[in-house]
TIGU-169667 format. One line per 2 residues: number of its first residue (from 1); their letters; for each residue x, y, z of C-alpha. Coordinates in steps of 0.1 Angstrom, whole numbers, plus 2048, in hexadecimal, padded with zeros to 3 digits. Example, Ala and Ser with C-alpha at 12.3 -4.5 7.8 and 13.67 -1.06 7.14 Angstrom:
# TIGU-169667
1) as) 87B/7D3/84E; 889/7F5/847
//
This chain:
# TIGU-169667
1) xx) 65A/204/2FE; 660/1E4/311
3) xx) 685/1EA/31D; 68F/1DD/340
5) xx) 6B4/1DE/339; 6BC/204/334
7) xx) 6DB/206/348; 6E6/1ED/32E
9) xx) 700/1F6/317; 6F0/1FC/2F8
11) xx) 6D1/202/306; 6B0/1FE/2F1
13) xx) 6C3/1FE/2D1; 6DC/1E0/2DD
15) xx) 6BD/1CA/2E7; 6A8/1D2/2C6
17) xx) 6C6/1CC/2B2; 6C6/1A6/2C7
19) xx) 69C/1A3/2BB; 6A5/1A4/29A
21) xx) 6C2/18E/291; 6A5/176/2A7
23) xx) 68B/17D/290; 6A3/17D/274
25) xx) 6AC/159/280; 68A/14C/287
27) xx) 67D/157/266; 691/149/256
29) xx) 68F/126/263; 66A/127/264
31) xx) 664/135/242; 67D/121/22C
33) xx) 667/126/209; 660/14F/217
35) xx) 63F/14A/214; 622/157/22D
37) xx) 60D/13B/23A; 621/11B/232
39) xx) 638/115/253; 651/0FA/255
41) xx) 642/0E4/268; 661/0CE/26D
43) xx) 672/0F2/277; 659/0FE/291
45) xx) 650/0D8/29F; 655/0E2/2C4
47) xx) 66A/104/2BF; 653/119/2D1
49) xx) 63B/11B/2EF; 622/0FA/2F6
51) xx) 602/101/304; 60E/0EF/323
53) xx) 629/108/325; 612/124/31F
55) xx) 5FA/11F/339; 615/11C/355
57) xx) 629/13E/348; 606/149/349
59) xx) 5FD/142/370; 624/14E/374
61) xx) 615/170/367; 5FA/174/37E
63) xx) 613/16E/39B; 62C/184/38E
65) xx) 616/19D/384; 5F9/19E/3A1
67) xx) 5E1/19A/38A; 5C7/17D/378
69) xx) 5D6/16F/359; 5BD/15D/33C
71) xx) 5CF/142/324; 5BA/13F/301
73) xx) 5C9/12A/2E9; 5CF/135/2C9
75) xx) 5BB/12D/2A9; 5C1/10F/294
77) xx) 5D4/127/27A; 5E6/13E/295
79) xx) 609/13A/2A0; 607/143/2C3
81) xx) 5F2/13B/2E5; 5E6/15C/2F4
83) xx) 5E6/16B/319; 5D5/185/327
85) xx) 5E0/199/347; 5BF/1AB/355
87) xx) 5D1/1CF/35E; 5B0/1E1/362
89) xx) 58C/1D0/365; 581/1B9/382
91) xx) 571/197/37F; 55F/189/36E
93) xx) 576/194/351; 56A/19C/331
95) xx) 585/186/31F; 56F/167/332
97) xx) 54C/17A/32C; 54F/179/308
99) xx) 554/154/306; 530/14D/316
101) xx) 50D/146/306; 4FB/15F/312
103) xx) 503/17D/32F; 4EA/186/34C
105) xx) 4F4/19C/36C; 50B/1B1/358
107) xx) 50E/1D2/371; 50A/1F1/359
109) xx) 508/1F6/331; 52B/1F9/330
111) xx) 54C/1EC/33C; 572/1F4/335
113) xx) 58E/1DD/33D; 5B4/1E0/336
115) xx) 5CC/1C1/32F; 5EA/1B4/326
117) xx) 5E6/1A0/309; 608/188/308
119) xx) 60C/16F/2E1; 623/154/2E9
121) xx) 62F/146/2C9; 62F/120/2C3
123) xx) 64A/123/2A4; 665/133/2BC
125) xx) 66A/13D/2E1; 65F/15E/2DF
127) xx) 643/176/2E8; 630/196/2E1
129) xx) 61F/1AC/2F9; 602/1C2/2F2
131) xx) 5EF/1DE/304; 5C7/1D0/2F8
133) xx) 5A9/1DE/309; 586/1CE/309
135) xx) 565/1DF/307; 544/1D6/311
137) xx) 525/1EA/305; 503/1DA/309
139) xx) 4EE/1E0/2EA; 4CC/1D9/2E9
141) xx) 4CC/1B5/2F7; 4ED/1AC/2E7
143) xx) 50D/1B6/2FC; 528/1BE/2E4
145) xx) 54C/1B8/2F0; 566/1C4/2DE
147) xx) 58C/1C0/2DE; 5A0/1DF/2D3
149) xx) 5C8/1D0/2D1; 5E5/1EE/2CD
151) xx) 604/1EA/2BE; 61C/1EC/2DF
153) xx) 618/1F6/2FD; 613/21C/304
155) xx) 5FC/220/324; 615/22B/33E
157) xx) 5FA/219/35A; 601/1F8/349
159) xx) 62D/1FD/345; 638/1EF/368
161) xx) 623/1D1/363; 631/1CE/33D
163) xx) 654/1D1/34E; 650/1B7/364
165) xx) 63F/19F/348; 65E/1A1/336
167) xx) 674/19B/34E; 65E/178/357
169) xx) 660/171/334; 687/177/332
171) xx) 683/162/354; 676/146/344
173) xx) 68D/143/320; 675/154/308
175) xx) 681/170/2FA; 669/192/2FA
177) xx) 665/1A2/2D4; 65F/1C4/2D9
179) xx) 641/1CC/2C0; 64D/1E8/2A8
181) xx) 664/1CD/29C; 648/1B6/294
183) xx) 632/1D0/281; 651/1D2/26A
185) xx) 64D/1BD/248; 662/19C/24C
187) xx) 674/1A6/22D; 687/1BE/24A
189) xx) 697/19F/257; 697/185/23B
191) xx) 699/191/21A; 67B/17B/1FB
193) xx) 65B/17D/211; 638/178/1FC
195) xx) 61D/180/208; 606/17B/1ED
197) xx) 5ED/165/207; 5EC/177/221
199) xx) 5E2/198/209; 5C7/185/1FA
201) xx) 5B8/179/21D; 5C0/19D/235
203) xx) 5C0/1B5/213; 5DC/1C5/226
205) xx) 608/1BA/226; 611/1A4/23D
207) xx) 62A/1AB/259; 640/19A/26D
209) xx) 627/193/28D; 612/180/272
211) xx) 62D/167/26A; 638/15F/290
213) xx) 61A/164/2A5; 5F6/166/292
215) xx) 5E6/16B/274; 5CE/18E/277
217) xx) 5DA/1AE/276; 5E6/1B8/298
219) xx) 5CF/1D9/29F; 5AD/1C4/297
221) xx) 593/1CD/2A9; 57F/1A7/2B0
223) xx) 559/1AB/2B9; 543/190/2CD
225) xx) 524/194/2CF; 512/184/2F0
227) xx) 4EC/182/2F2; 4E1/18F/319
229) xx) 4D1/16F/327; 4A8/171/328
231) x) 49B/16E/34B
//
């Protein structure tokens, strides 16, 4: 999925066959010692996206793509900045309700919102696209949200804007990965991967996504829980 140059020669196979000698080339300058977890910093000082960076591709998106656009910084051991690109839903988004104290005025027990959720790495100038949804469901008096990630893109309702993403992204010198390539082990690119620390923490392999963008597995489901504000 992801292919806005089909009339290419080649096709889908000529640009995935460009992806991985990138990852291939990436990996290994990031992971001289082939070991999950332990970057070179020296390698990946300033390779990738800055948050400065991230936040204008990320008002760029809503432009491009008619449609509100939430920067959230990555955690202290990700890799990556993350954007999301409200596809279905309405303000106030979910992706901005979760972050508050408590919730009050909340219409329904339920809400459903579709997004595109965008990793912009900070080791190399690429980027990952992901079809997530969010869901609200009010239990009790604790709303819980939950954010259900996919591995791609699949929902043909979310493909034109996905197309034009990538073409911003191309736009703007960072190159798009498409994501089958990054569930693939790294050992597909670069041969003497261990993994041995990520097992121990995740109790699962590590793939390639988890070396170049962030650290959990990339179909987690994440759960906030958000008291509803007492009157």
């Amino acid at each position: 999925m992801g292919c806005t140059d089909c009339s290419r020669k080649g096709g889908c196979s000529t640009r995935k066959a460009d992806e991985r000698v990138l990852l291939s080339e990436v990996l290994a300058r990031i992971y001289p010692e082939r070991r999950w977890g332990e970057p070179d910093d020296a390698a990946r000082f300033r390779a990738g996206i800055g948050e400065a960076e991230g936040r204008k591709l990320a008002r760029r998106m809503a432009a491009a793509l008619e449609a509100p656009t939430y920067f959230r910084s990555g955690e202290d051991d990700s890799l990556s900045d993350l954007v999301y690109v409200l596809c279905v839903g309405r303000a106030p988004a979910l992706v901005e309700l979760r972050e508050a104290e408590a919730l009050d005025g909340i219409d329904g027990d339920t809400i459903r919102e579709r997004y595109l959720r965008v990793a912009l790495s900070s080791v190399a100038r690429i980027a990952a696209v992901q079809e997530v949804s969010l869901e609200l469901d009010r239990q009790d008096g604790v709303f819980v949200i939950r954010e259900k990630p996919r591995d791609g893109v699949y929902d043909p309702i979310l493909l034109k804007r996905t197309q034009r993403l990538i073409e911003l992204l191309v736009e703007n010198d960072v190159a798009y990965l498409d994501f089958g390539l990054l569930a693939a082990p790294p050992d597909k690119y670069v041969e003497g991967f261990s993994d041995e620390a990520y097992r121990a923490a995740y109790d699962q392999p590590a793939k390639t996504v988890n070396y170049v963008f962030y650290p959990q597995p990339s179909t987690v489901v994440g759960v906030t829980c958000v008291p509803a504000r007492v009157a």
